[in-house]
C-alpha positions in Angstrom: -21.0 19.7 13.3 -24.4 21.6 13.8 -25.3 25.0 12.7 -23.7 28.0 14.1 -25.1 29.6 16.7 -26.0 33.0 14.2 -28.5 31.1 12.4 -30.2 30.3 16.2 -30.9 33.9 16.7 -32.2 34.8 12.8 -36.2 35.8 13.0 -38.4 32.9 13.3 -39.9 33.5 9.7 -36.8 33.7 8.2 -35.4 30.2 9.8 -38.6 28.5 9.2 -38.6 29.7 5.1 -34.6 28.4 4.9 -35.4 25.0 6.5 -38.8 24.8 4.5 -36.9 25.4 1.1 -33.5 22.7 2.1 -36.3 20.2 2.8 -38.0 20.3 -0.4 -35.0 20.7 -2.3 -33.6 17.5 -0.7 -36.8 15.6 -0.6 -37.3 16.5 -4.3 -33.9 15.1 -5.3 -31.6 13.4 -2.6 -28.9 14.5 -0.7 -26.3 14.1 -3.8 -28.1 15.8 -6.1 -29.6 18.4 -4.0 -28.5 21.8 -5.0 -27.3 24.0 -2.6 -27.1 27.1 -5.1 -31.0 26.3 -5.6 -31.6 26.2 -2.2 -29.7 29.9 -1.8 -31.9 31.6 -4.7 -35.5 29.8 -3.3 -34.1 30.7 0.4 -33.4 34.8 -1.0 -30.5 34.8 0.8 -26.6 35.0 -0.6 -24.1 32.3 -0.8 -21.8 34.0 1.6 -24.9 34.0 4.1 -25.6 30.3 3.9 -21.8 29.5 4.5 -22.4 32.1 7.5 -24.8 29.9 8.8 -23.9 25.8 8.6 -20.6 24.5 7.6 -21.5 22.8 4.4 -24.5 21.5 2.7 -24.6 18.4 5.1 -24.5 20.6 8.2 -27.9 21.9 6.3 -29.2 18.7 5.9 -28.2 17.6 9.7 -30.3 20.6 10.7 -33.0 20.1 8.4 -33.9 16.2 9.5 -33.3 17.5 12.9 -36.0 20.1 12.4 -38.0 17.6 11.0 -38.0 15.0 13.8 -38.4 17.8 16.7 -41.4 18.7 14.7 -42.7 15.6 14.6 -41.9 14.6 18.6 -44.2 18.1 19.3 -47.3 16.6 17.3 -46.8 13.4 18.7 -48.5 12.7 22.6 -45.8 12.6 25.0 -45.0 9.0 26.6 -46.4 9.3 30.0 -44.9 7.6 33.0 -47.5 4.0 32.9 -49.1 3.0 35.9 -48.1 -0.8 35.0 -46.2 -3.3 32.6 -49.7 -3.7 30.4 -49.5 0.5 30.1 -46.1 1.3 29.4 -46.3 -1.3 26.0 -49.8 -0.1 24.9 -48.6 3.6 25.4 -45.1 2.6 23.3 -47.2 0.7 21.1 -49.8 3.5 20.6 -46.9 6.5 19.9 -44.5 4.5 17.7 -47.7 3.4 15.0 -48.6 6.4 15.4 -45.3 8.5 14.2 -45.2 5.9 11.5 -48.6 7.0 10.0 -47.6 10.5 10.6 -44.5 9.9 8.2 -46.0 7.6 5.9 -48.9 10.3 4.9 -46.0 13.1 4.4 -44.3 12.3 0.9 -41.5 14.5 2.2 -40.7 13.0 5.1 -40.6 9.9 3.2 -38.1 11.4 1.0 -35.8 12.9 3.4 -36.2 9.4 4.8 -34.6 7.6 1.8 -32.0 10.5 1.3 -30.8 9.7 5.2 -29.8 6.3 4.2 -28.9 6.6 0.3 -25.1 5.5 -0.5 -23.2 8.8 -1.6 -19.7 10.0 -2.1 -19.9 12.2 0.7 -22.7 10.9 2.4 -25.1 12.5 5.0 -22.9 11.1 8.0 -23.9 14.2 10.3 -27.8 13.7 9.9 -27.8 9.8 10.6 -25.2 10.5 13.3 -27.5 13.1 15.3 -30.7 10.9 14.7 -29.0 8.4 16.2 -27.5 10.5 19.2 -31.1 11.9 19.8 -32.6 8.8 19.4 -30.6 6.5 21.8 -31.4 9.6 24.4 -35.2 8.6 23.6 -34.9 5.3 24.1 -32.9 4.9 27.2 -35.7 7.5 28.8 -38.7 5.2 27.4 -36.5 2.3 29.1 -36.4 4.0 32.2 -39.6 4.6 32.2 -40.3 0.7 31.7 -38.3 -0.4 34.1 -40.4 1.6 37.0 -43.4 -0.9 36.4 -41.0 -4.2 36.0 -42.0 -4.4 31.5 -38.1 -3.9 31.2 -35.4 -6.2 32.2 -32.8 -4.7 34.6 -30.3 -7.0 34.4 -28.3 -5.3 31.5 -26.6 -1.6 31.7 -29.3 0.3 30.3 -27.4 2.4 28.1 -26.3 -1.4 26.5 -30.4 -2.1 25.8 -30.5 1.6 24.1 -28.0 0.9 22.3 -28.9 -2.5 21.0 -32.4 -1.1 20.4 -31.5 1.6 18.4 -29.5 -0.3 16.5 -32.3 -2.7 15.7 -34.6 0.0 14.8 -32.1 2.5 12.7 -31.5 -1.3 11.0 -35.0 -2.1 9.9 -36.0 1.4 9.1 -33.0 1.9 6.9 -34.2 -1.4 5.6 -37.8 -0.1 4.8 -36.2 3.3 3.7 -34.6 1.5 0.6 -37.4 -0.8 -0.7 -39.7 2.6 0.1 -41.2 1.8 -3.2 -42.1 -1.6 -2.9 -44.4 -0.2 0.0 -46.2 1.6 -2.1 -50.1 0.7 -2.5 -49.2 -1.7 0.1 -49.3 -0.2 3.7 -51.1 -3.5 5.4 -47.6 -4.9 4.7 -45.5 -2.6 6.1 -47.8 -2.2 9.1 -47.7 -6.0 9.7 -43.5 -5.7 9.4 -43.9 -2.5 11.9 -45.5 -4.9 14.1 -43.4 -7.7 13.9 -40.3 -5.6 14.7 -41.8 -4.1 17.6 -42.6 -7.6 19.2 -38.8 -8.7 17.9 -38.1 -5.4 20.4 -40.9 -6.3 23.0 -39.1 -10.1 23.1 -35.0 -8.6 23.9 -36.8 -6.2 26.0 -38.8 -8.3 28.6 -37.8 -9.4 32.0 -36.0 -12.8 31.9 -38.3 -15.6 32.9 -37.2 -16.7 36.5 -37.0 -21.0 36.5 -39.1 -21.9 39.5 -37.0 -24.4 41.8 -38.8 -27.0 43.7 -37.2 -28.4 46.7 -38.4 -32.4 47.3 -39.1 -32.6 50.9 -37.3 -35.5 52.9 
């Protein structure tokens, strides 16, 4: 599921004002109680029109947490290829704290955040789904990029680290997502978690420590 292509080619402006007005509607009030008629009248466009565009209102949501992280991935500095193991980690390091400030000062984002993960009837499947998809793709190429300068072990399939990594992260960040408000007025904590995750990751990640074999001489 993703939108169709006709919504690609509407004017800039117009795309932009659609996505802007489906992201506050859903940050405002969740993905089940998001209105998609509300979101039609703030959007000035017709019913018909929307149904033209995405499938159904969690095709719009897909598109609009897509949006959301591609914006975010342009702010943030690119990871560079590292010149050594020390590098790559502080560069990871460095661009992961920093796209968690980035979402913890934007109260949407926040809220689009707990909607991805909220238990509904229908659910918001197609969002986490894509995140996910895009995600994994992010991590196997920061993996990659590890690997070069011997920070990343190489003797698992690296599409099975991905995996495993994503998994860990979309794990604790749903985890976060749902006690969002116990985080509140208390960022030193959920920095300190942040940190402790990402050495959980740093620790499944690293190179296997080689035993050194001594040989007795006769």
């Amino acid at each position: 599921m993703c939108p169709y292509e006709r919504f690609q080619r509407l004017p800039d402006e117009k795309r932009a004002l659609l996505l802007q007005v489906a992201r506050s509607e859903f940050a405002a009030n969740g993905y089940e109680q998001a209105s998609f008629n509300r979101i039609v009248k703030a959007a000035g466009v017709s019913k018909g029109a929307m149904y033209y565009y995405f499938a159904d209102k969690n095709d719009l949501f897909a598109t609009v947490v897509e949006e959301v992280m591609h914006t975010l991935a342009e702010e943030l500095h690119p990871l560079q290829a590292p010149t050594d193991e020390e590098a790559f980690w502080e560069s990871l390091i460095a661009l992961l704290y920093d796209a968690t400030e980035r979402c913890m000062a934007d109260p949407e984002m926040a809220a689009l955040g707990r909607a991805l993960y909220a238990p509904t009837a229908a659910g918001p499947g197609a969002a986490l789904d894509r995140l996910q998809q895009r995600a994994m793709e992010w991590v196997e190429h920061a993996l990659e990029l590890g690997q070069q300068v011997g920070a990343i072990r190489d003797d698992v399939p690296r599409d099975l680290l991905a995996s495993m990594v994503t998994g860990l992260l979309f794990g604790a960040d749903r985890w976060v997502a749902e006690r969002w408000n116990d985080f509140e007025g208390h960022e030193d904590e959920a920095r300190t978690l942040e940190a402790q995750m990402l050495e959980m990751c740093r620790n499944l990640l690293r190179p296997p420590v080689q035993a050194e074999v001594s040989h007795g001489t006769n």
